[in-house]
C-alpha positions in Angstrom: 19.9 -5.8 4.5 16.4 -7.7 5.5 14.8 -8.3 8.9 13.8 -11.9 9.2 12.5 -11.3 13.3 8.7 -12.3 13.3 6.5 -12.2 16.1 4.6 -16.0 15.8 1.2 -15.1 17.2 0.9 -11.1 17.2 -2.1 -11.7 14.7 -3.3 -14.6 16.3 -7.4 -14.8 15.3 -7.4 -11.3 13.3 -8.8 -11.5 9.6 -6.1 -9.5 7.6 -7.4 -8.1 4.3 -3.7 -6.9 2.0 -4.8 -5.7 -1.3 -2.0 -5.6 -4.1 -0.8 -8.7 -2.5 0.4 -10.7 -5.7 3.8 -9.1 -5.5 6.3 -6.3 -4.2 5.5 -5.0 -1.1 2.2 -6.2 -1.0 3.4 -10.1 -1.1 6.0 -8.9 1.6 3.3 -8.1 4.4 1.3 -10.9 3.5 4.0 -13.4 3.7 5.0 -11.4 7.2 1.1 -11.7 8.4 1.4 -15.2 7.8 4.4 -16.0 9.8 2.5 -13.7 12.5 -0.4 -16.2 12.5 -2.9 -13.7 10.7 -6.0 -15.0 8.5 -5.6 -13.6 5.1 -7.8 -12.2 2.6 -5.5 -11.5 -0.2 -6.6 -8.9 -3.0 -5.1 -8.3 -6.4 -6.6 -7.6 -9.6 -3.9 -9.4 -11.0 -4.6 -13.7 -11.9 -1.3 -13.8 -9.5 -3.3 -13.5 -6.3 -4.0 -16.8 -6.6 -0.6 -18.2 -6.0 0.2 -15.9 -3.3 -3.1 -17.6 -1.5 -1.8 -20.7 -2.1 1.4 -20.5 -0.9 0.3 -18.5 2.1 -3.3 -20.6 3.0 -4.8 -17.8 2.5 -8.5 -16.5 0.6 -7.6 -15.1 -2.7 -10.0 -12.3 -4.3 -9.3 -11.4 -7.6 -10.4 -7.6 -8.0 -10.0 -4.3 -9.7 -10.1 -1.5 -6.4 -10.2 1.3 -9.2 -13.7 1.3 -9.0 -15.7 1.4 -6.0 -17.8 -2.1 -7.2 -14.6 -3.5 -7.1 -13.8 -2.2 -4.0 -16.8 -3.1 -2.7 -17.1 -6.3 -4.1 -13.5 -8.0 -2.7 -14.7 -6.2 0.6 -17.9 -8.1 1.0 -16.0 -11.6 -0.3 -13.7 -11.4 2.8 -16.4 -10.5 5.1 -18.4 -13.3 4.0 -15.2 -15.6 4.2 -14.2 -14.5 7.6 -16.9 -12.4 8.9 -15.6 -9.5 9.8 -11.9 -7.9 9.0 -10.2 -6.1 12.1 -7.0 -5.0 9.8 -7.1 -3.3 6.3 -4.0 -2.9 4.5 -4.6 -0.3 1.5 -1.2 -1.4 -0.7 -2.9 -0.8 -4.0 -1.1 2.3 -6.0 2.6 3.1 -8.0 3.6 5.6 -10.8 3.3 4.9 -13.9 4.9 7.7 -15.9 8.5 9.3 -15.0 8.4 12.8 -17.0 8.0 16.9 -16.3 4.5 17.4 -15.5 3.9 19.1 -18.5 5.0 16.1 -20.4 2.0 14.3 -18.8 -1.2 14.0 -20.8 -4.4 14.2 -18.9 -5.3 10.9 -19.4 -1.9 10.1 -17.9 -2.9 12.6 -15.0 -6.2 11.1 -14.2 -4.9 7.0 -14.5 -2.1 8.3 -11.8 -5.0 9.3 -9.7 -6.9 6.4 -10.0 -4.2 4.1 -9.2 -2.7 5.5 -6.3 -5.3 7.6 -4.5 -9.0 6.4 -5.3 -7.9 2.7 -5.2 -7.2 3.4 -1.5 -10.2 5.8 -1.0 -12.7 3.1 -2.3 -11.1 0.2 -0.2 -11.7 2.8 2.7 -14.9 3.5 2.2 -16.1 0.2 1.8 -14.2 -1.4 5.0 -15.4 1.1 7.4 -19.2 0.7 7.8 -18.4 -3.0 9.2 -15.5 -1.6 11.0 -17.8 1.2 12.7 -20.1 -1.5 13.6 -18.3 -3.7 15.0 -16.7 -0.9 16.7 -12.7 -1.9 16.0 -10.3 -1.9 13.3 -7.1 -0.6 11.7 -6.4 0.4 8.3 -2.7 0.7 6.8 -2.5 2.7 4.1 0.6 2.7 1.8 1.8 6.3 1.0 5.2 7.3 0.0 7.8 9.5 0.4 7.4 10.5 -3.0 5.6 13.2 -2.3 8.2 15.6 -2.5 9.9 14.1 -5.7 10.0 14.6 -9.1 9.3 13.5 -12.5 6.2 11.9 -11.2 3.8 15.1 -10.2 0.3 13.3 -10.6 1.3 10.5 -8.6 2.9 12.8 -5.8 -0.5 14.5 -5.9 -2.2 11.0 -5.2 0.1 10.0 -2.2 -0.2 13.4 -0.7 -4.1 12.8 -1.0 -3.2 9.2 0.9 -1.8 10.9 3.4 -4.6 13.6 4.1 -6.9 11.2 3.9 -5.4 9.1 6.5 -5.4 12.2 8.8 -8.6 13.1 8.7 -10.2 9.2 8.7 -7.9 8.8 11.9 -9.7 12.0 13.6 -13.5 11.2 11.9 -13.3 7.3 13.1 -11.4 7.4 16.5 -14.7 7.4 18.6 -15.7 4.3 16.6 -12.5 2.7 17.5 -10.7 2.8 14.5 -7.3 3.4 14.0 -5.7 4.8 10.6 -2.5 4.9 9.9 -0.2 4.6 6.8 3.4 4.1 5.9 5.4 6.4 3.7 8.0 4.0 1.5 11.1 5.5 -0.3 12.8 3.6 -2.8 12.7 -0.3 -2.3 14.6 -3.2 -4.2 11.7 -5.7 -5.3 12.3 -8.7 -8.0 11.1 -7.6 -11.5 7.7 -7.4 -11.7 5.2 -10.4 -13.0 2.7 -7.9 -13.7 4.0 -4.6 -15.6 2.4 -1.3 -13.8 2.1 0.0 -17.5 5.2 2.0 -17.2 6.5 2.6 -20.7 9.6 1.7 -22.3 12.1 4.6 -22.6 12.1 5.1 -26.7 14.9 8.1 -26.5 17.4 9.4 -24.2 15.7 12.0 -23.1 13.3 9.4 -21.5 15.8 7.0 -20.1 17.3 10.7 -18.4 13.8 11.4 -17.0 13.4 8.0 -15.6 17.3 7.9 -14.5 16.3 11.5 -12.9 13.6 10.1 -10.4 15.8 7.6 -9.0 19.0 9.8 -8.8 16.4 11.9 -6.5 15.5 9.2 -4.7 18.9 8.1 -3.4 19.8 11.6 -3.0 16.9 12.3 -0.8 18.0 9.0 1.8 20.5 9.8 4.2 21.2 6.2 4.3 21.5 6.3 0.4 20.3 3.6 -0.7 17.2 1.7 -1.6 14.9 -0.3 1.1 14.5 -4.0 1.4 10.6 -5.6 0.8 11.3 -6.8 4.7 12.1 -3.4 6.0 8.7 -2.3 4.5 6.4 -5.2 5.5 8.3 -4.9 9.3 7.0 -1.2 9.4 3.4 -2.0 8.1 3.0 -4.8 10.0 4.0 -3.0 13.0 1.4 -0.3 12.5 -1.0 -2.9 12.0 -0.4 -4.7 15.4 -1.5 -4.0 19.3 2.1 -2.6 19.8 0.8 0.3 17.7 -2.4 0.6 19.9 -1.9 4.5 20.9 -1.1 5.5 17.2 -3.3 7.2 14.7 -3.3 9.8 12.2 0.6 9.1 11.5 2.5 8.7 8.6 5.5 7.2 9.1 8.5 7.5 6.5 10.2 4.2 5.8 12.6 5.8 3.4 16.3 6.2 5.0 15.3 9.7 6.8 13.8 10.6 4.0 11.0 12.5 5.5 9.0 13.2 2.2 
C-alpha cells in the first residue's frame, strides 16, 4: 500500500528543516516536502545527507543532534541559509536494543535516551527562540506507538518523554504562535538501512526470540495487522506540518493501524 497524492504548492515559500533525513522515514517527508514545493534544510549526522540534498535541491547539514552544539549548530546553518525556518520536523530517534529491561545495561539505558528523546529536546530548544520571534512556526515531532511495547523499555521511556514534551511546548508556545505537534508511528516497512542504528546482531536464540518478540507485538497491537508504508508516514507528518492542520496542537496522532500506543 503507498499514497502517491501530493499537494504541488502546500509548502510553497516555507523553509522546511527534516532532521534524520538521509533515510527511512526521514527521506520519506523530505522527498514528500519537495513534491509539496517546500525549501529544504536537510539534517543527518550521517555523510548520507548529502545525497538526499542532492537529489531533492535541497541544503544539506551534516550534524550530530545528540548534543545541544550540534543541535544548535545545524539550527543556525539553516537559518543562515534561509533565514528563518517556519516548519521543524524532529525525526531523529529509533531503538537500539530489543531485550527485558533488565537485560539492558545502563549505558544501553542512557544511549536509548539520548537518541530518541534529547535529540528532539535539543532541536526544540534551539528552533524556538527564532520561532518566538518571528512569532510563527510548527514543529513535528516523531514519537511512536511504541510506547506501550516491549522488549524496548528505555526507548519507550524516551518516546513517551516525546510525547509530554510535545504537550506541554504546544500549551507554553501557543501565544507565540507556535504550533507543536507530533506523530506516533507503529511498525513501518523501510529498505535496509545504509547506516546501521547500532542495533546488534542476535548471537543466540534467545536473542533472535527477543527481537522476533517486539515485532510479534507490533503486528499484534495493529488492527490492520500489518506494517506501515514510508508514504503513509510522510502523508501524516506532512499533513500536520501544513495550514490544513492550522487549529491543531498538542496532538499526537497514532499512524500505527489503530494502534493507539
Amino acid at each position: 500500500m503507498s499514497v502517491t497524492t501530493v499537494h504541488a504548492d502546500r509548502f510553497a515559500g516555507k523553509n522546511v528543516v527534516v532532521t534524520g533525513a538521509a533515510q527511512g522515514i526521514g527521506l520519506a517527508v523530505a522527498r514528500r516536502l519537495a513534491a509539496e514545493s517546500a525549501r529544504l534544510t536537510l539534517v543527518d549526522r550521517s555523510e548520507l545527507v548529502h545525497e538526499a540534498a542532492a537529489e531533492l535541491g535541497a541544503h544539506a547539514v551534516p550534524a550530530d543532534l545528540e548534543s545541544y552544539t550540534g543541535a544548535e549548530a545545524a539550527i543556525t546553518a539553516a537559518l543562515g541559509h534561509h533565514g528563518r525556518i517556519d516548519v521543524l520536523v524532529n525525526n531523529v530517534g529509533g531503538a537500539i536494543n530489543f531485550k527485558p529491561f533488565t537485560e539492558f545495561t545502563a549505558a544501553e539505558i542512557q544511549a536509548e535516551i539520548t537518541r530518541s528523546l534529547l535529540t528532539t529536546l535539543w532541536s526544540c530548544r534551539a528552533a524556538l527562540p527564532s520561532m518566538t520571534e518571528q512569532g510563527h512556526g510548527v514543529i513535528v515531532n516523531v514519537s511512536s506507538c511504541a510506547t506501550r511495547g516491549i522488549h524496548r523499555i528505555p526507548y519507550s521511556a524516551a518516546k513517551g518523554g516525546v510525547n509530554a514534551l510535545t504537550a506541554s511546548l504546544a500549551l507554553e508556545y501557543a501565544d507565540a504562535g507556535v504550533r507543536v505537534v507530533a506523530t506516533a508511528p507503529g511498525g513501518t516497512e523501510a529498505p535496509p538501512r545504509k547506516i546501521s542504528r547500532g542495533t546488534p546482531t542476535p548471537r543466540t536464540a534467545q536473542e533472535r526470540d527477543w527481537f522476533q518478540a517486539h515485532i510479534d507485538q507490533t503486528l499484534a497491537a495493529s488492527l490492520l495487522k500489518r506494517y506501515g508504508t514510508l508514504d503513509e508516514q510522510a502523508a501524516a507528518i506532512c499533513f500536520l506540518a501544513s495550514e490544513e492542520a492550522s487549529y491543531i496542537t498538542g496532538t499526537v496522532l497514532p499512524v500505527a493501524g489503530g494502534d493507539l500506543g
